[in-house]
C-alpha positions as CSV (number, residue, x, y, z in Angstrom):
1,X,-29.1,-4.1,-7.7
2,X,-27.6,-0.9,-7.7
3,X,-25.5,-2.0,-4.5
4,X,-23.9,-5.0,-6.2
5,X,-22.5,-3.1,-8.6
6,X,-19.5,-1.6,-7.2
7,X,-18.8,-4.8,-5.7
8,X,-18.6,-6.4,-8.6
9,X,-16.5,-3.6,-10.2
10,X,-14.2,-3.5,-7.0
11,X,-14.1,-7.3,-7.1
12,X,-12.7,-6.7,-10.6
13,X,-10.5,-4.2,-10.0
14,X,-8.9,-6.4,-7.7
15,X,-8.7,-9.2,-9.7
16,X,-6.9,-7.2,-12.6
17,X,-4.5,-5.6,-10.1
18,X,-3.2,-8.9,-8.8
19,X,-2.7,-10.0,-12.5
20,X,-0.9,-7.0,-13.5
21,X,1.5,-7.8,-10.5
22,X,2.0,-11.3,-11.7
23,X,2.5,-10.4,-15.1
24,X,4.9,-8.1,-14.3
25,X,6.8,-10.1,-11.8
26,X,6.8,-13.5,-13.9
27,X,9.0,-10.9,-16.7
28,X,12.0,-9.9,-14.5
29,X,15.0,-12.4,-13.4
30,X,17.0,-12.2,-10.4
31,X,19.6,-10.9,-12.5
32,X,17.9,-7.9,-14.1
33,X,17.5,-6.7,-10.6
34,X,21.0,-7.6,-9.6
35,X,20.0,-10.7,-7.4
36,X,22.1,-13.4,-7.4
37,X,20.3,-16.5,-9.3
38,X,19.7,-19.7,-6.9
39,X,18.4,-23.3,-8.5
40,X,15.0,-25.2,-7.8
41,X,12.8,-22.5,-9.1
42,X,9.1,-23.5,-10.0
43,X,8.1,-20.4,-11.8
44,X,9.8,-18.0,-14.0
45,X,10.5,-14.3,-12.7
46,X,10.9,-13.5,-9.5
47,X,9.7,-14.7,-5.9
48,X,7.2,-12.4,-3.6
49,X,9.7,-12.4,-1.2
50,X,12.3,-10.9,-3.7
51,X,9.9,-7.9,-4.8
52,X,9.5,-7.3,-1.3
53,X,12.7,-7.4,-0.6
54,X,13.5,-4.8,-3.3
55,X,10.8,-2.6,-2.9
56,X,11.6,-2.7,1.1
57,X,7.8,-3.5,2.1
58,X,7.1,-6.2,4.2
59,X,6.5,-9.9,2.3
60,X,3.2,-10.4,4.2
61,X,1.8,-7.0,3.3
62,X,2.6,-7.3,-0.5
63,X,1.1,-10.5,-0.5
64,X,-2.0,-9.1,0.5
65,X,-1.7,-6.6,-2.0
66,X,-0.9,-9.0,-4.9
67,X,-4.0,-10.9,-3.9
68,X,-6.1,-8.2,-4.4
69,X,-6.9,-8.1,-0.7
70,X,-9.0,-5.2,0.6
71,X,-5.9,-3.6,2.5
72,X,-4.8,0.4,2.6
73,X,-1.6,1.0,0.7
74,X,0.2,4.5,0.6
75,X,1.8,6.7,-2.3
76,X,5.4,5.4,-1.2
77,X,4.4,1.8,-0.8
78,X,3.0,2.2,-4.8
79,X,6.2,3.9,-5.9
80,X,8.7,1.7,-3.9
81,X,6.6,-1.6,-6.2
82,X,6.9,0.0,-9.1
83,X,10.5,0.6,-9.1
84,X,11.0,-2.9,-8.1
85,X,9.1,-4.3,-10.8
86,X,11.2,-1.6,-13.4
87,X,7.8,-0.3,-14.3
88,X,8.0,2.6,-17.0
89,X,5.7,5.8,-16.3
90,X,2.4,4.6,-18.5
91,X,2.8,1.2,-16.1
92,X,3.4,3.5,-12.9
93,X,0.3,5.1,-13.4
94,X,-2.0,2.0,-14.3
95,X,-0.4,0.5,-11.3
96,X,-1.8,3.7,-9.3
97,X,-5.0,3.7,-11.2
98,X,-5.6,-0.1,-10.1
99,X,-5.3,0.6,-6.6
100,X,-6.3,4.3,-5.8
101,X,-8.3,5.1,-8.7
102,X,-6.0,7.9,-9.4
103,X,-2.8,8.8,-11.1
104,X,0.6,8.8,-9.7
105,X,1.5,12.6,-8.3
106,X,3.2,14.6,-10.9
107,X,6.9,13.8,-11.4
108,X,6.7,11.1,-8.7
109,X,8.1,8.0,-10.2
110,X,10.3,9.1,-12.7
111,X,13.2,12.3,-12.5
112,X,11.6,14.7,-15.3
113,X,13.7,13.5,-18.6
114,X,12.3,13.3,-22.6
115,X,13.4,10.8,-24.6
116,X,15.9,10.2,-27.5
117,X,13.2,10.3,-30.2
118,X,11.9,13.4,-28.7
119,X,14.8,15.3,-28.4
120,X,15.1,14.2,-32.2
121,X,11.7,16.1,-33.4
122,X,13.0,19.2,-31.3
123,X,16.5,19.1,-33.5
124,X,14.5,18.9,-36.5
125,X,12.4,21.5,-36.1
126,X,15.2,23.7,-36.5
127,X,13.8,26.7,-38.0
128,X,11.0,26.9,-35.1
129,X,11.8,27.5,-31.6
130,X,10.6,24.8,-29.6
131,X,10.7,23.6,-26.1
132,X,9.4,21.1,-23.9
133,X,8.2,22.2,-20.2
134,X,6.0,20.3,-17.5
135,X,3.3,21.2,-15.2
136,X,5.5,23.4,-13.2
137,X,6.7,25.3,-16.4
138,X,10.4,24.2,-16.4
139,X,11.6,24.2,-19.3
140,X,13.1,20.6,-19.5
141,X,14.1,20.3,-23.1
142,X,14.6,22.4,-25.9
143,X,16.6,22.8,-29.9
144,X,19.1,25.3,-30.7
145,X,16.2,27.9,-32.3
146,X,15.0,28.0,-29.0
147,X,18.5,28.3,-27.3
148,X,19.0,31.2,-29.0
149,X,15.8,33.1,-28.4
150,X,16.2,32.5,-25.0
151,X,19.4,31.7,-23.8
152,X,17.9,28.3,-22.0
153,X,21.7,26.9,-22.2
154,X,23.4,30.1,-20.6
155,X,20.4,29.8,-17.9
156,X,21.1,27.4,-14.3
157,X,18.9,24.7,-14.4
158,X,17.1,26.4,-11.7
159,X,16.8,29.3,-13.8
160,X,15.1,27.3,-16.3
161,X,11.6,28.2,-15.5
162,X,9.2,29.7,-18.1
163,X,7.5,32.3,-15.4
164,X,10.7,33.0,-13.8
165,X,12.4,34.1,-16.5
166,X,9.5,36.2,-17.0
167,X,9.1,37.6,-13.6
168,X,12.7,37.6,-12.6
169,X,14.8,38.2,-15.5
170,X,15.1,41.8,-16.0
171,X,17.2,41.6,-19.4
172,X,14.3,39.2,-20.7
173,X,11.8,41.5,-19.5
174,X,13.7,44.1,-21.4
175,X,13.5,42.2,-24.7
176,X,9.2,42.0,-24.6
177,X,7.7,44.9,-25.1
178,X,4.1,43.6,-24.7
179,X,5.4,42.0,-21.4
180,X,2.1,43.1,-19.5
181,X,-0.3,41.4,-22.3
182,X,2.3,38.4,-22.4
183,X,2.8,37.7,-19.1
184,X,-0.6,38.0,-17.9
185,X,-1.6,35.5,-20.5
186,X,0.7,33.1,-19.6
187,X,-0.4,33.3,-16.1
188,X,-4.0,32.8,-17.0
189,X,-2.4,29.5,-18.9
190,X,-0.3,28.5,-15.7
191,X,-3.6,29.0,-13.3
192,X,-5.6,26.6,-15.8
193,X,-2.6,23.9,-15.2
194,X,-2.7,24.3,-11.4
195,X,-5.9,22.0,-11.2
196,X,-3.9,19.1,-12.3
197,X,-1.9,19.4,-8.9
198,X,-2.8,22.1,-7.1
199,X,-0.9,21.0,-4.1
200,X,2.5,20.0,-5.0
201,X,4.9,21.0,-3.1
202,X,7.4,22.6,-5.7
203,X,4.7,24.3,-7.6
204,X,3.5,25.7,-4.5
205,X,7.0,27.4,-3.7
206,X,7.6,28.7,-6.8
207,X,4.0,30.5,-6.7
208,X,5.0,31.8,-3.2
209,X,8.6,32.9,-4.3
210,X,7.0,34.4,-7.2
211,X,4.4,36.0,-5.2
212,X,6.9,37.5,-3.2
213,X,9.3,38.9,-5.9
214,X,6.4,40.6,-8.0
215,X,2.9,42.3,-7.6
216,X,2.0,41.5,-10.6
217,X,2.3,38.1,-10.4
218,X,0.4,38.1,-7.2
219,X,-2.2,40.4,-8.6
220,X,-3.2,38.2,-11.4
221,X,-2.6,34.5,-9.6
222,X,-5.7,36.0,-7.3
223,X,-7.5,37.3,-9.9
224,X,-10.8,35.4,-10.5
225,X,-11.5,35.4,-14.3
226,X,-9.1,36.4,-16.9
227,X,-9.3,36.6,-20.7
228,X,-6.2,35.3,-22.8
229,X,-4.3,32.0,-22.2
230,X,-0.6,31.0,-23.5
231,X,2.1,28.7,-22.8
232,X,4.3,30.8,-25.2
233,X,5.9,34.2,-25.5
234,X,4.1,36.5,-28.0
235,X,6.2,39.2,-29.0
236,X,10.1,39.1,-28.1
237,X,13.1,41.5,-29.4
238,X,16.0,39.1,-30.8
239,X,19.6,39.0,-29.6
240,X,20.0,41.2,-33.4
241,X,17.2,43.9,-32.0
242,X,14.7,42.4,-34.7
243,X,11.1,42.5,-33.0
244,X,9.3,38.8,-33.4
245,X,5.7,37.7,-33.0
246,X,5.2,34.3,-32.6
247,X,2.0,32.2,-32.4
248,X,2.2,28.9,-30.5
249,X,1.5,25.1,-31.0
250,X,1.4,22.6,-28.1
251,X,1.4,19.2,-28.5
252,X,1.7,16.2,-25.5
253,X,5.3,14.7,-24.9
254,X,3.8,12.7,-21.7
255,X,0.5,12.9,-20.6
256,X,1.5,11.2,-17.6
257,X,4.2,13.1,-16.4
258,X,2.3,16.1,-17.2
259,X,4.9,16.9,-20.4
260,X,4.1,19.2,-23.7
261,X,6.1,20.6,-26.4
262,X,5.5,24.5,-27.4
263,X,6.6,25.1,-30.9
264,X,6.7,28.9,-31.9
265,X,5.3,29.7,-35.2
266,X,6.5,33.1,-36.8
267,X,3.6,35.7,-37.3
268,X,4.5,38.1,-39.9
269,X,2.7,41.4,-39.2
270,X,-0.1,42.2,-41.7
271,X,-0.2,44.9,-44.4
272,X,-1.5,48.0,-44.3
């Protein structure tokens, strides 16, 4: 009994996979995908041939695939369907999920972007500093509280990176004094992220750039256990030479693309 089981799950799997493909292919016209439109159609949406031809796989072996044969595909193969189908990042990843039992890589499918309604709740929030980062800690969106704490709009995009301008800003490292407590926090955070993807490429070259550029950072990636996690700067000196603790909030943006927001709650200092 217990070996029929995952047969029958498999089986199933299949079965939804090849639905989710026609489904998805019976929505799009030849004209949402820039195909010219021909007559004598017997089905809406497109043809097998035309989602082949789009995704640049062969017809034969996307057949298989929509018919939920028992065939190897790879990452590329996945992400060259999806974007012929116009699948959005939630549909990327069930695809994925369907036929590798995992989720896409990070920041595969889709360039790392928010949306208009998000960038909305960061305006609003105008009296907090807020900012939106993803699993390699660039800093990808932000409002004009948090422009102004730190400079993100003055900064190369490059530059954009929340352990960067820690490790290689001098004039921000100026601005915290508890830059040793801060920063070793935030690497205890960033070391707790790495297990979503611990070997993707970028991330990988920004630890060894970092690695490279400061002990510290080095010292504490290796280090075993550590106490104290933040995705957030504790204390920071203003641009006016006021001194500012801050307390931190992170809420999920995209859980798929590995995207939070870190809102920065002011901490007044306590009597006495």
């Amino acid at each position: 009994m217990s070996n029929r089981l995952p047969h029958r799950s498999l089986a199933r799997t299949r079965s939804e996979l090849s639905e989710f493909l026609r489904h998805h292919r019976a929505k799009l016209t030849p004209a949402d995908v820039g195909l010219p439109t021909t007559g004598g159609r017997r089905t809406p949406g497109l043809r097998r041939e035309e989602v082949a031809l789009l995704a640049g796989v062969g017809l034969t072996w996307y057949t298989w695939f929509e018919q939920g044969r028992d065939i190897q595909v790879s990452e590329s193969f996945l992400l060259n369907v999806s974007k012929a189908l116009r699948l959005d990042d939630a549909e990327c990843c069930h695809l994925f999920l369907l036929a590798q039992q995992r989720p896409p890589p990070s920041q595969a499918y889709q360039p790392t972007s928010i949306s208009a309604r998000i960038q909305q709740l960061l305006d609003d929030l105008s009296n907090r500093p807020a900012y939106v980062f993803n699993l390699r800690w660039d800093v990808v969106a932000w409002n004009a509280a948090a422009d102004d704490l730190l400079d993100l709009g003055g900064r190369n995009p490059a530059d954009r990176n929340l352990l960067r301008m820690i490790f290689a800003d001098p004039d921000m490292r100026r601005r915290l004094p508890d830059w040793g407590e801060d920063a070793q926090s935030l690497v205890a955070q960033f070391r707790c992220d790495l297990t979503g993807t611990p070997d993707d490429p970028a991330i990988r070259t920004l630890i060894d750039d970092l690695k490279k550029l400061s002990p510290d950072f080095r010292r504490w990636m290796e280090q075993p256990d550590m106490t104290g996690y933040s995705r957030g700067i504790g204390t920071i000196v203003a641009q006016t030479g006021e001194r500012l603790r801050f307390q931190h909030e992170v809420l999920t943006v995209d859980e798929h693309r590995h995207l939070r927001m870190v809102v920065y709650f002011r901490s007044e200092p306590k009597d006495g």
